[in-house]
ZAVEX-585742 format. One record per atom (N, C-alpha, C, O): residue in one letter; y, z, x. Coordinates in nm, 3 decimals. Each point is the difference from the previous one (the first is absolute). Example, Ala and Ser with C-alpha at 12.3 -4.5 7.8 and 13.67 -1.06 7.14 Angstrom:
residues 2
[lodren "a" [-0.569 0.780 1.319]],
[lodren "a" [0.119 0.000 -0.089]],
[lodren "a" [0.120 0.000 0.090]],
[lodren "a" [-0.002 0.066 0.104]],
[lodren "s" [0.107 -0.138 -0.139]],
[lodren "s" [0.119 0.006 0.082]],
[lodren "s" [0.109 0.073 -0.077]],
[lodren "s" [0.111 0.017 0.051]],
end
This chain:
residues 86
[lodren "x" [4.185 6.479 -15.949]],
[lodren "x" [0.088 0.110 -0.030]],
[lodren "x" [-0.061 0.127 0.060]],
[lodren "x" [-0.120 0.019 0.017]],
[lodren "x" [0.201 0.052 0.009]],
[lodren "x" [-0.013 0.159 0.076]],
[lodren "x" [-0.043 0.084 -0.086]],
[lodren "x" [0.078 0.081 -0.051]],
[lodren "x" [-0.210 -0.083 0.019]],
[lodren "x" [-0.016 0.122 -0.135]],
[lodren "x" [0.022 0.135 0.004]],
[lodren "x" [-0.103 0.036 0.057]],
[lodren "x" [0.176 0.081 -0.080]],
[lodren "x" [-0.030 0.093 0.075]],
[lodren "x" [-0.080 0.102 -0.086]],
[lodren "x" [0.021 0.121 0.000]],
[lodren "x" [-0.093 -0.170 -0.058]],
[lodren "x" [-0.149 0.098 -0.037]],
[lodren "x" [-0.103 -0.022 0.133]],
[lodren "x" [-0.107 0.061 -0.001]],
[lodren "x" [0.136 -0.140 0.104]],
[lodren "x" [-0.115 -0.051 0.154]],
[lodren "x" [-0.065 -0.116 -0.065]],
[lodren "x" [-0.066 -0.066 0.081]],
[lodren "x" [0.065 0.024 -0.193]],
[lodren "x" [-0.123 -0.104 0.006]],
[lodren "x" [0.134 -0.156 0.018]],
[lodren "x" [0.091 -0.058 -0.059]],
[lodren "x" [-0.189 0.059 0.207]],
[lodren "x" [0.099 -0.117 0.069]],
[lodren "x" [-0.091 -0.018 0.151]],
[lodren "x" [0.041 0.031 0.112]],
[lodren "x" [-0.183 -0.093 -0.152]],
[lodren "x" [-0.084 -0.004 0.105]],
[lodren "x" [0.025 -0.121 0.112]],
[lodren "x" [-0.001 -0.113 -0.048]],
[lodren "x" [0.020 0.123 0.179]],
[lodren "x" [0.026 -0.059 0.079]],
[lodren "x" [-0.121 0.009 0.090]],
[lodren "x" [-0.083 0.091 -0.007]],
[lodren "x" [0.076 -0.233 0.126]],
[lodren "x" [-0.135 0.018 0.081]],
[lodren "x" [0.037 0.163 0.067]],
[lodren "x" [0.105 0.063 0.002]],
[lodren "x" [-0.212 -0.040 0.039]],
[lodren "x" [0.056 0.168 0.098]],
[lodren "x" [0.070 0.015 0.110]],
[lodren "x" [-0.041 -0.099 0.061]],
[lodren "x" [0.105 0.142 -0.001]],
[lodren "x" [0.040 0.053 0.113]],
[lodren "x" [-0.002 0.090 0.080]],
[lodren "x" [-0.086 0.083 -0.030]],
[lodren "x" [0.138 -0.061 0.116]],
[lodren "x" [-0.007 0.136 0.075]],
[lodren "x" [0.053 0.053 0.128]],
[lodren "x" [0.023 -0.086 0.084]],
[lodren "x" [0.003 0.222 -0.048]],
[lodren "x" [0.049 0.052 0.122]],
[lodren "x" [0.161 -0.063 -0.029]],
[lodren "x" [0.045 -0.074 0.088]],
[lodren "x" [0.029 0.099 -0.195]],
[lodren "x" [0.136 0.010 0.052]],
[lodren "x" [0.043 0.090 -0.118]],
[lodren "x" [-0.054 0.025 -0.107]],
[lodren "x" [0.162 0.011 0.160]],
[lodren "x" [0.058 0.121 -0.066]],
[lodren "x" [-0.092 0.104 -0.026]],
[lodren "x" [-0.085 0.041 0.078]],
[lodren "x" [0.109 0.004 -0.207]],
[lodren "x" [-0.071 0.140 -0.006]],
[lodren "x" [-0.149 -0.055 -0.034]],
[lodren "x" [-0.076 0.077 -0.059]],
[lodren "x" [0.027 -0.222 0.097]],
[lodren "x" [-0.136 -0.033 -0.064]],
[lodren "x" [-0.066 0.047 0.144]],
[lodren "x" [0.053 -0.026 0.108]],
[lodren "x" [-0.176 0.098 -0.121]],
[lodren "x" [-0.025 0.017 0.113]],
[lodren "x" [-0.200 -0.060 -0.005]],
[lodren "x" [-0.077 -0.001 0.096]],
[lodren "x" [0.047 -0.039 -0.234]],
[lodren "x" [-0.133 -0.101 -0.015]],
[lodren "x" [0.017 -0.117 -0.058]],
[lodren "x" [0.063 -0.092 0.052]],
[lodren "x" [-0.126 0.088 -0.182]],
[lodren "x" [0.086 -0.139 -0.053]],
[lodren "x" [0.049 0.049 -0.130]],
[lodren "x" [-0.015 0.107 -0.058]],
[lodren "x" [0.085 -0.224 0.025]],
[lodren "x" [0.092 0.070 -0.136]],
[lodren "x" [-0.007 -0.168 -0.022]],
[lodren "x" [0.016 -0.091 0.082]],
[lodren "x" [-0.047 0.087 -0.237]],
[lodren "x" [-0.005 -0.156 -0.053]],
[lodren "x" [0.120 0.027 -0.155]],
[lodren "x" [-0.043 -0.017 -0.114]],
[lodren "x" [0.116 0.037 0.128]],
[lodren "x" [0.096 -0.010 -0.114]],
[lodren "x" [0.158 -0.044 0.080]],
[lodren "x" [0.018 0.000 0.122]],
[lodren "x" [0.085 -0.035 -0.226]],
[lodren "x" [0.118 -0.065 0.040]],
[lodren "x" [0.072 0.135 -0.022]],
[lodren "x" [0.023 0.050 -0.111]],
[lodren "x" [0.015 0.009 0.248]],
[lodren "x" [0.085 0.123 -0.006]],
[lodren "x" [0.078 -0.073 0.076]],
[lodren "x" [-0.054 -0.048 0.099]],
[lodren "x" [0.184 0.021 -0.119]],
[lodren "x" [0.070 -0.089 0.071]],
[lodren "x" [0.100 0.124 0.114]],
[lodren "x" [0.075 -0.050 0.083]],
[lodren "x" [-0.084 0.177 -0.090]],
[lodren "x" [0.028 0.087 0.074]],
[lodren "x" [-0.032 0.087 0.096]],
[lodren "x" [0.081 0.054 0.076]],
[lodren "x" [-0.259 -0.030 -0.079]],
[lodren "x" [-0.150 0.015 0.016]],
[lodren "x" [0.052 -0.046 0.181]],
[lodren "x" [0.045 0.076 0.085]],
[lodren "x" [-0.069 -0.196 -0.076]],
[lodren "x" [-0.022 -0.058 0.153]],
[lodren "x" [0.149 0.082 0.126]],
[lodren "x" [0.000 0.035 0.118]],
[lodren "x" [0.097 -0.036 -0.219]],
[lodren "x" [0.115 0.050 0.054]],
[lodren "x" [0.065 0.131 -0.014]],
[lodren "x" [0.120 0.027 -0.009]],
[lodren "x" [-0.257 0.075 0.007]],
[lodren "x" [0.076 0.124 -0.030]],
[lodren "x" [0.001 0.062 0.066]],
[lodren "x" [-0.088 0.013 0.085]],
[lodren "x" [0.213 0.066 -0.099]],
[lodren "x" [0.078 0.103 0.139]],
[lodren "x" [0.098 -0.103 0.059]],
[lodren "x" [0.079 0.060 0.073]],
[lodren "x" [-0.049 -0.212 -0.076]],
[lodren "x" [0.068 -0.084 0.067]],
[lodren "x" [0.110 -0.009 -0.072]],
[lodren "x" [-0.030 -0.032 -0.115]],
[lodren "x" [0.175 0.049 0.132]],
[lodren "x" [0.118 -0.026 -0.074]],
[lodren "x" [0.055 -0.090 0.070]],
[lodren "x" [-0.045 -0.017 0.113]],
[lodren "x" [0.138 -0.053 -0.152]],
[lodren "x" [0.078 -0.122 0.002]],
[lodren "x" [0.104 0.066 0.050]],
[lodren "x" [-0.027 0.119 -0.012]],
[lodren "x" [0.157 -0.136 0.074]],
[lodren "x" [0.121 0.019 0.032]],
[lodren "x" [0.035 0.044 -0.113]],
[lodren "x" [-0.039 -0.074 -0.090]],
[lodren "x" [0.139 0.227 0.030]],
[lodren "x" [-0.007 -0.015 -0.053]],
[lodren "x" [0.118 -0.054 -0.079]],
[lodren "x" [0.059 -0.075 0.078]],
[lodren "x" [0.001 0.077 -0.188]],
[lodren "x" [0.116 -0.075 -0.080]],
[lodren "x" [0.086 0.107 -0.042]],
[lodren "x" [-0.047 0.101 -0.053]],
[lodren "x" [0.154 -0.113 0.069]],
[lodren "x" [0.120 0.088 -0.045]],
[lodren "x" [0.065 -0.038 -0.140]],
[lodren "x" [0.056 -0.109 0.002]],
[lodren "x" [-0.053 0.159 -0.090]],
[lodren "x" [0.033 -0.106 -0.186]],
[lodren "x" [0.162 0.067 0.037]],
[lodren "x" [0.044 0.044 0.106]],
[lodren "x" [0.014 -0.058 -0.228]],
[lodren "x" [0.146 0.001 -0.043]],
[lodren "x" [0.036 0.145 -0.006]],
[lodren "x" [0.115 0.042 0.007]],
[lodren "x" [-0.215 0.027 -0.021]],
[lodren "x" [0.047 0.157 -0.041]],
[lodren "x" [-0.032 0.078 0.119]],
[lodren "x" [-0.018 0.122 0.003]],
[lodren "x" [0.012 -0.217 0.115]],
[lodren "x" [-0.016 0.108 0.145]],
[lodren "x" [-0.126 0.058 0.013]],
[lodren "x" [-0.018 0.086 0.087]],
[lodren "x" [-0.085 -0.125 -0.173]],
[lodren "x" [-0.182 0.029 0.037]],
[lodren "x" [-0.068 -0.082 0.043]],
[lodren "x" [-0.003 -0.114 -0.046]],
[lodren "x" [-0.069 0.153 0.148]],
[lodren "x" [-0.075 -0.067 0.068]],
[lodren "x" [-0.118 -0.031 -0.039]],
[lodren "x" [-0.075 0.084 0.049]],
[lodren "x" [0.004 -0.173 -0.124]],
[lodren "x" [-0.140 -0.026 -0.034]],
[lodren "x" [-0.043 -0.036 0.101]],
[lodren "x" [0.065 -0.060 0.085]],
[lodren "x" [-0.231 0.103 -0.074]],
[lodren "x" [-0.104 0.009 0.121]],
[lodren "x" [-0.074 -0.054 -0.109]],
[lodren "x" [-0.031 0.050 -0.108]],
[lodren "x" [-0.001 -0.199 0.175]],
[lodren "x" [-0.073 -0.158 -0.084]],
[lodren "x" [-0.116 0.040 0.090]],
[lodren "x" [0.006 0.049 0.112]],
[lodren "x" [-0.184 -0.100 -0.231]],
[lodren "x" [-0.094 -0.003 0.122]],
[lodren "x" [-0.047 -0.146 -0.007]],
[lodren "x" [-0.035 -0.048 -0.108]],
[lodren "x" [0.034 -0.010 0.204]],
[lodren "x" [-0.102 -0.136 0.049]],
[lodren "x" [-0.065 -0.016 -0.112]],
[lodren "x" [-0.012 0.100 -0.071]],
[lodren "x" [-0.033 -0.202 0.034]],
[lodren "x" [-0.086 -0.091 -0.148]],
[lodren "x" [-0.050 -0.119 0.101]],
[lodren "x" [0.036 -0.083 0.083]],
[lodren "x" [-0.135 0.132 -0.146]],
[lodren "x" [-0.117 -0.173 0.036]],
[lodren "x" [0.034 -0.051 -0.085]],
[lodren "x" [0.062 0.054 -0.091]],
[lodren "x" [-0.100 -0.201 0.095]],
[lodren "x" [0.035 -0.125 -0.131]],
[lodren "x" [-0.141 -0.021 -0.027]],
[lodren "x" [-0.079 0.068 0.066]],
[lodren "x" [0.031 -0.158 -0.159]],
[lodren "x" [-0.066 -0.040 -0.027]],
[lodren "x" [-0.100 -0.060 0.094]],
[lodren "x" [-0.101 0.066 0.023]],
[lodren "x" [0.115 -0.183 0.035]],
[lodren "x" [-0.040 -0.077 0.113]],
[lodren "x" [-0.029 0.083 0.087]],
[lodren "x" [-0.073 -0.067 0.074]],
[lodren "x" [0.080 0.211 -0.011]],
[lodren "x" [-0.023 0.090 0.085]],
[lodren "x" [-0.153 0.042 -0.056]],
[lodren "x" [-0.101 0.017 0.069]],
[lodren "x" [0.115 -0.007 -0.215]],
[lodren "x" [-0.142 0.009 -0.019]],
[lodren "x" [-0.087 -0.041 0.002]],
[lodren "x" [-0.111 0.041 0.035]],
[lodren "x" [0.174 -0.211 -0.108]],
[lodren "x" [-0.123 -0.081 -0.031]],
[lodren "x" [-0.026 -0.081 0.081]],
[lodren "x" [-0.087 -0.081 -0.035]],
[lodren "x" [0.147 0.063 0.175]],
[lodren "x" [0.034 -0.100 0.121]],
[lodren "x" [0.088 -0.104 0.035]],
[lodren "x" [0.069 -0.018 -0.101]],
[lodren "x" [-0.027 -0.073 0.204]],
[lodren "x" [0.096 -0.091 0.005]],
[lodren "x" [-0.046 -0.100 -0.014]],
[lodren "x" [-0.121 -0.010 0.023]],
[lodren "x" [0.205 -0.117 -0.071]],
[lodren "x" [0.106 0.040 0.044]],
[lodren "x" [0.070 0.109 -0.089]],
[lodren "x" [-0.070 0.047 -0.089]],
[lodren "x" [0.251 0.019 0.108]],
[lodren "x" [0.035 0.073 -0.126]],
[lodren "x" [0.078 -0.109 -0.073]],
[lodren "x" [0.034 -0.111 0.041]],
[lodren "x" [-0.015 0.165 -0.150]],
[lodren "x" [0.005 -0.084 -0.111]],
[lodren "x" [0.189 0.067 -0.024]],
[lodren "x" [0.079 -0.060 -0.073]],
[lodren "x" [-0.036 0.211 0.166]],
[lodren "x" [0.081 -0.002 -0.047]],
[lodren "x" [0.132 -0.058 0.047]],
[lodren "x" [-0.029 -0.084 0.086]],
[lodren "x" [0.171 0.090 -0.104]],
[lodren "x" [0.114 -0.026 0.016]],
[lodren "x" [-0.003 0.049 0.193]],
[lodren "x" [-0.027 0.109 0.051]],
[lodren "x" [0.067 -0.248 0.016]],
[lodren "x" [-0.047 0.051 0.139]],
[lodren "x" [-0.115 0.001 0.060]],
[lodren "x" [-0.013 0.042 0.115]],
[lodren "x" [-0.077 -0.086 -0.183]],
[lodren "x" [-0.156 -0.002 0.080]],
[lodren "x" [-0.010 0.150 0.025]],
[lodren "x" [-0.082 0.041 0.082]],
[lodren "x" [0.146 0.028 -0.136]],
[lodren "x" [-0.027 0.219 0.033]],
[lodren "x" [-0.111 0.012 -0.054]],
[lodren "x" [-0.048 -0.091 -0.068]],
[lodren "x" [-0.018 0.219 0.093]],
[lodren "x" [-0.137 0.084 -0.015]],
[lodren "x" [0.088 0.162 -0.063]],
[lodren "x" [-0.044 0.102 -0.052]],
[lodren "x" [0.163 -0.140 0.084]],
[lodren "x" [0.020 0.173 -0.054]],
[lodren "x" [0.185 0.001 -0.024]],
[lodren "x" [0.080 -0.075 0.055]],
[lodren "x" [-0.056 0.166 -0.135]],
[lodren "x" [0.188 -0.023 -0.023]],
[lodren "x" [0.104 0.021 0.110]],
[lodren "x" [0.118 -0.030 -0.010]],
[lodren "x" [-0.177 0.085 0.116]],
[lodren "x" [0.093 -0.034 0.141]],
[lodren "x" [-0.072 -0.040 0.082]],
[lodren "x" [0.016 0.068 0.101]],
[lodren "x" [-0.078 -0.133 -0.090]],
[lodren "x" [-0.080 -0.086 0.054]],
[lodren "x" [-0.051 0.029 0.151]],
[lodren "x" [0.013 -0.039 0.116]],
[lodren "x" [-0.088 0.146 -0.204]],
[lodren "x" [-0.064 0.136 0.172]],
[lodren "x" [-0.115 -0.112 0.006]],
[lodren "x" [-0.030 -0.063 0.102]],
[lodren "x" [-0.021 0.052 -0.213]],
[lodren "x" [-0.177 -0.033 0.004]],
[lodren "x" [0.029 -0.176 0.035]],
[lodren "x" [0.052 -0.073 -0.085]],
[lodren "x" [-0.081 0.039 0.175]],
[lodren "x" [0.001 -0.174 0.064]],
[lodren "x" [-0.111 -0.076 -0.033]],
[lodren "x" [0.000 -0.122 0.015]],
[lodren "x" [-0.133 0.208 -0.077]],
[lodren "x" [-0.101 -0.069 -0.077]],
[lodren "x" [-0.051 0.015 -0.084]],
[lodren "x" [0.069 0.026 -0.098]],
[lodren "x" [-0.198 -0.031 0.079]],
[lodren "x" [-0.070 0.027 -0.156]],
[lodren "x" [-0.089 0.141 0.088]],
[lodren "x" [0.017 0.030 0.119]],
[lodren "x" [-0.114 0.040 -0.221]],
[lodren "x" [-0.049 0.124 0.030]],
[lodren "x" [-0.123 -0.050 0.100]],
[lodren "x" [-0.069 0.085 0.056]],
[lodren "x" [0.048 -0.208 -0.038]],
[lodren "x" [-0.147 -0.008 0.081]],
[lodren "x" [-0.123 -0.034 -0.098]],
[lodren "x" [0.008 -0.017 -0.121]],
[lodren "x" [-0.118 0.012 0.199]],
[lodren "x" [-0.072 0.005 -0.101]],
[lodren "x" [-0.066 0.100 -0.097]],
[lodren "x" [0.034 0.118 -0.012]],
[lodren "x" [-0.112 -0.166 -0.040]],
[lodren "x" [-0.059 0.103 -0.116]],
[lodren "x" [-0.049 0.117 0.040]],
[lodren "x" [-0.072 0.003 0.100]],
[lodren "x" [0.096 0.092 -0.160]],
[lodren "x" [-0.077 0.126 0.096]],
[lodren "x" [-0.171 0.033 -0.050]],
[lodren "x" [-0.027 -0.072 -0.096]],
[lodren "x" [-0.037 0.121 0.118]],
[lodren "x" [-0.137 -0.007 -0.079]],
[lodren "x" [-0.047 0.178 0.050]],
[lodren "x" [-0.106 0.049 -0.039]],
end
């Protein structure tokens, strides 16, 4: 589960999005920020501006585990984060 107090320790990563050393927690928004999705027009004529989400498996490696073999909800990210950062 996505805790959002941060305690949601994942191996580390690094160099994407706004991470620019390593960052070892599950920010599932973290790797993809500043990146928006196309965005979606709803029923009342507004345009929501969606941002990119890593999945799970982006963190913890492949294969992914999710719907689609994806790494992320529009399926920018084609793998897992790499390896561990140290």
């Amino acid at each position: 589960m996505d805790d959002p107090f941060g305690n949601n320790p994942t191996p580390a990563w690094r160099h994407t999005g706004q991470v620019a050393g390593c960052q070892n927690n599950l920010e599932v928004g973290d790797p993809w920020s500043g990146t928006n999705i196309p965005s979606v027009k709803g029923a009342n004529g507004f345009s929501y501006h969606l941002q990119e989400l890593a999945f799970f498996s982006w963190f913890y490696g492949a294969p992914s585990i999710a719907v689609n073999n994806w790494f992320s909800d529009n399926n920018t990210f084609t793998s897992d984060a790499g390896p561990v950062c140290k």
